[in-house]
RODO-2510 file (C-alpha; in nm, 4 decimals, decimal comma):
residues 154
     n   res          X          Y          Z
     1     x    27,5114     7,1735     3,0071
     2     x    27,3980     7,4615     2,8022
     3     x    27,1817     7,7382     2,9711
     4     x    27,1221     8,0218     2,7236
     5     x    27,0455     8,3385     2,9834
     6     x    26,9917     8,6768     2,8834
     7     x    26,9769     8,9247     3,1915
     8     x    26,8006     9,3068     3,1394
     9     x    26,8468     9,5120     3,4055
    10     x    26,7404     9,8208     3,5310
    11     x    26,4685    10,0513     3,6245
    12     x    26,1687    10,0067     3,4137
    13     x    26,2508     9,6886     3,2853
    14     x    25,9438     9,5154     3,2888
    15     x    25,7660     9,8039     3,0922
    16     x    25,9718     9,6591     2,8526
    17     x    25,8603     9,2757     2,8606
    18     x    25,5980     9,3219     2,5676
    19     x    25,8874     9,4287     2,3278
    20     x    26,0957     9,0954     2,3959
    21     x    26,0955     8,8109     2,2042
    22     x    25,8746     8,5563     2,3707
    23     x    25,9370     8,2091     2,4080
    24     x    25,5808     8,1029     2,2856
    25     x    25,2467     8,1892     2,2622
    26     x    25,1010     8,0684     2,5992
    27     x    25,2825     8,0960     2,9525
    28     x    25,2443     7,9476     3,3208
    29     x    25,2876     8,2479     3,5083
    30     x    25,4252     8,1017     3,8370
    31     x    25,4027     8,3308     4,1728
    32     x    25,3817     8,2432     4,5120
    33     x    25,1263     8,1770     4,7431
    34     x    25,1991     8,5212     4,9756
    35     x    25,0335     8,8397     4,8835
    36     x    25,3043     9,0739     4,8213
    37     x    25,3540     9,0308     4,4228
    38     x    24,9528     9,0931     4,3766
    39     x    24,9481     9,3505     4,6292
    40     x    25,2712     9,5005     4,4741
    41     x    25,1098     9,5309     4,1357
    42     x    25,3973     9,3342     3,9702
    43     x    25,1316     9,0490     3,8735
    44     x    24,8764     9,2740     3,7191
    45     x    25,1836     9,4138     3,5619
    46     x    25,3653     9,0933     3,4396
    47     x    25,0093     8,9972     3,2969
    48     x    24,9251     9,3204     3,0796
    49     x    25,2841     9,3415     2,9767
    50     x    25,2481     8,9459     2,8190
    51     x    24,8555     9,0803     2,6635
    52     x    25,0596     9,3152     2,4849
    53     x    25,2795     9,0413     2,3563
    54     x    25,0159     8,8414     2,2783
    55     x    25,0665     8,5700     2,4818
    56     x    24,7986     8,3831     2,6776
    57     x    24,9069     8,3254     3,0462
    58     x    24,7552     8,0899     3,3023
    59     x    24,8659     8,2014     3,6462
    60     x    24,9726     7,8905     3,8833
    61     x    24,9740     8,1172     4,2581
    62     x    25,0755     7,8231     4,5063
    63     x    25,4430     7,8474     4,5594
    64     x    25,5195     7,8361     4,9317
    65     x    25,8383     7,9279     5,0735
    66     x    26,0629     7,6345     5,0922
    67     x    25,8283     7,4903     4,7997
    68     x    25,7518     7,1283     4,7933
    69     x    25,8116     6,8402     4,5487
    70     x    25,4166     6,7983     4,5219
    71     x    25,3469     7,1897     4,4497
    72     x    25,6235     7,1241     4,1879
    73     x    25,4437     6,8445     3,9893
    74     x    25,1275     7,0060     4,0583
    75     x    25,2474     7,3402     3,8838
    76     x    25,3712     7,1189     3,5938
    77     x    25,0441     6,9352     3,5725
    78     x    24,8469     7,2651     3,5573
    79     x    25,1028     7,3827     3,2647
    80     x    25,0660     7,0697     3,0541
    81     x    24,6988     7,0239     3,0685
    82     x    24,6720     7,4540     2,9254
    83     x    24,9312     7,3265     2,7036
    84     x    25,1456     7,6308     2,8027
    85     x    25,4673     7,6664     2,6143
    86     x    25,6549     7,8576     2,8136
    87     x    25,6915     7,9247     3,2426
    88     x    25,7635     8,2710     3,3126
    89     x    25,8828     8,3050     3,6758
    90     x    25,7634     8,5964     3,9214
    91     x    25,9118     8,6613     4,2356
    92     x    26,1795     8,5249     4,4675
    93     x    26,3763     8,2067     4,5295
    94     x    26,1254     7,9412     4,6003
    95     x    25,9659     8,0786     4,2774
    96     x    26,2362     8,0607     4,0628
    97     x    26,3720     7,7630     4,1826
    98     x    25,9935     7,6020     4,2091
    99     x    25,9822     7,7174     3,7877
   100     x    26,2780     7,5818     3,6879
   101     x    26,1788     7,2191     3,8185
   102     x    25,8148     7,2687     3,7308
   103     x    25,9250     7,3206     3,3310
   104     x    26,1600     7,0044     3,3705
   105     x    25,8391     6,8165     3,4574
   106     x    25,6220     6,9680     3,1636
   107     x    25,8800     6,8152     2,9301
   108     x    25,9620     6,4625     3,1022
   109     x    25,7586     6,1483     3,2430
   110     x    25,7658     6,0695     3,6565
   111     x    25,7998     6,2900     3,9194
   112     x    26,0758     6,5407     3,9965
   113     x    26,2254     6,3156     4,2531
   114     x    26,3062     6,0652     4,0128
   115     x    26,5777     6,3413     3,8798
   116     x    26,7653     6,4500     4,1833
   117     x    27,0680     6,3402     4,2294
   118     x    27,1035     6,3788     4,6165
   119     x    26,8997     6,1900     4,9073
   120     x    26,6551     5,9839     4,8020
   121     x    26,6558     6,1064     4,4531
   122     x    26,6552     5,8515     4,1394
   123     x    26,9238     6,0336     3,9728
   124     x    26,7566     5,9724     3,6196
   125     x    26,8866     6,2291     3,3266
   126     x    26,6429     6,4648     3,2106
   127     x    26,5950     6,3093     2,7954
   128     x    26,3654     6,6019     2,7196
   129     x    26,4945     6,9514     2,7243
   130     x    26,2656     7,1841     2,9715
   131     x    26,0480     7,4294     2,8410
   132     x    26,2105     7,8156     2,8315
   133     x    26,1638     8,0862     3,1149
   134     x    26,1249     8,4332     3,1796
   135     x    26,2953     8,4924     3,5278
   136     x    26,1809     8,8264     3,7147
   137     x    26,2948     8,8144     4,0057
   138     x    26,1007     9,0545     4,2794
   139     x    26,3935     8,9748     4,5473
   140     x    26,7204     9,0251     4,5921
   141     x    26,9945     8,7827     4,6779
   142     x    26,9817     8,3938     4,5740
   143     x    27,0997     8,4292     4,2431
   144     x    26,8201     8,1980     4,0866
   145     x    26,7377     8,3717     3,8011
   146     x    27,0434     8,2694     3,6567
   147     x    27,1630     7,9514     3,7652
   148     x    27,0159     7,5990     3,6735
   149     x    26,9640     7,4522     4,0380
   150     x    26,6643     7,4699     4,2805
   151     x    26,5614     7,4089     4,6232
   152     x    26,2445     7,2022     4,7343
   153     x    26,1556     7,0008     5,0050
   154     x    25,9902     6,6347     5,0298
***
């Protein structure tokens, strides 16, 4: 397993996102379905900050706590067909756990279930390697930003 993570931290940080190498050229910006990272600012942010960078975003907002395996293949669905090239990741948990599966499935055939390797998951290996992601994390606590596993429900 080889996860390549790079963590900036600090105040200010995100000012900073335009000066980063990016990934690619055109991201999923993945938030959840709440209000608190529009009302917050950090989207508008997030989104000027990749302008800047020239990137081209597409903003996938449905991301429910305790996200689903549906919402999941719907994100990567919405990624593919913008051809995004890149997920960037804004806000808690089920957001950063939602991305990480949701750029698995913009990269590889079937559903998400057919790769988990608990329950009634298939257990299949992942052949093609996910897209990158930008993790900014808007929480505190679950550690997602830098680990490769994720949460979702049925």
């Amino acid at each position: 397993m080889h996860i390549p993570t790079r963590i900036l931290f600090g105040a200010g940080k995100l000012s900073e996102l335009h000066e980063q190498l990016m990934p690619g050229k055109k991201a999923l910006v993945v938030i959840s379905n709440g209000k608190s990272t529009k009302e917050n600012g950090y989207l508008e942010k997030t989104l000027k900050q990749l302008e800047l960078a020239q990137v081209e975003t597409v903003v996938f907002d449905q991301i429910e706590p305790n996200p689903l395996h549906t919402t999941v293949m719907n994100g990567s669905s919405i990624g593919r067909n913008n051809h995004c090239d890149f997920v960037v990741a804004l806000g808690g948990g089920s957001v950063l756990d939602a991305s990480k599966a949701i750029s698995a499935m913009m990269t590889n055939e079937g559903t998400v279930w057919d790769y988990m390797n608990g329950g009634t998951g298939k257990a299949k290996p992942i052949t093609h390697p996910a897209l990158p992601i930008i993790a900014i994390t808007t929480t505190a606590g679950t550690g997602s930003e830098v680990d490769q596993w994720g949460l979702f429900q049925t």
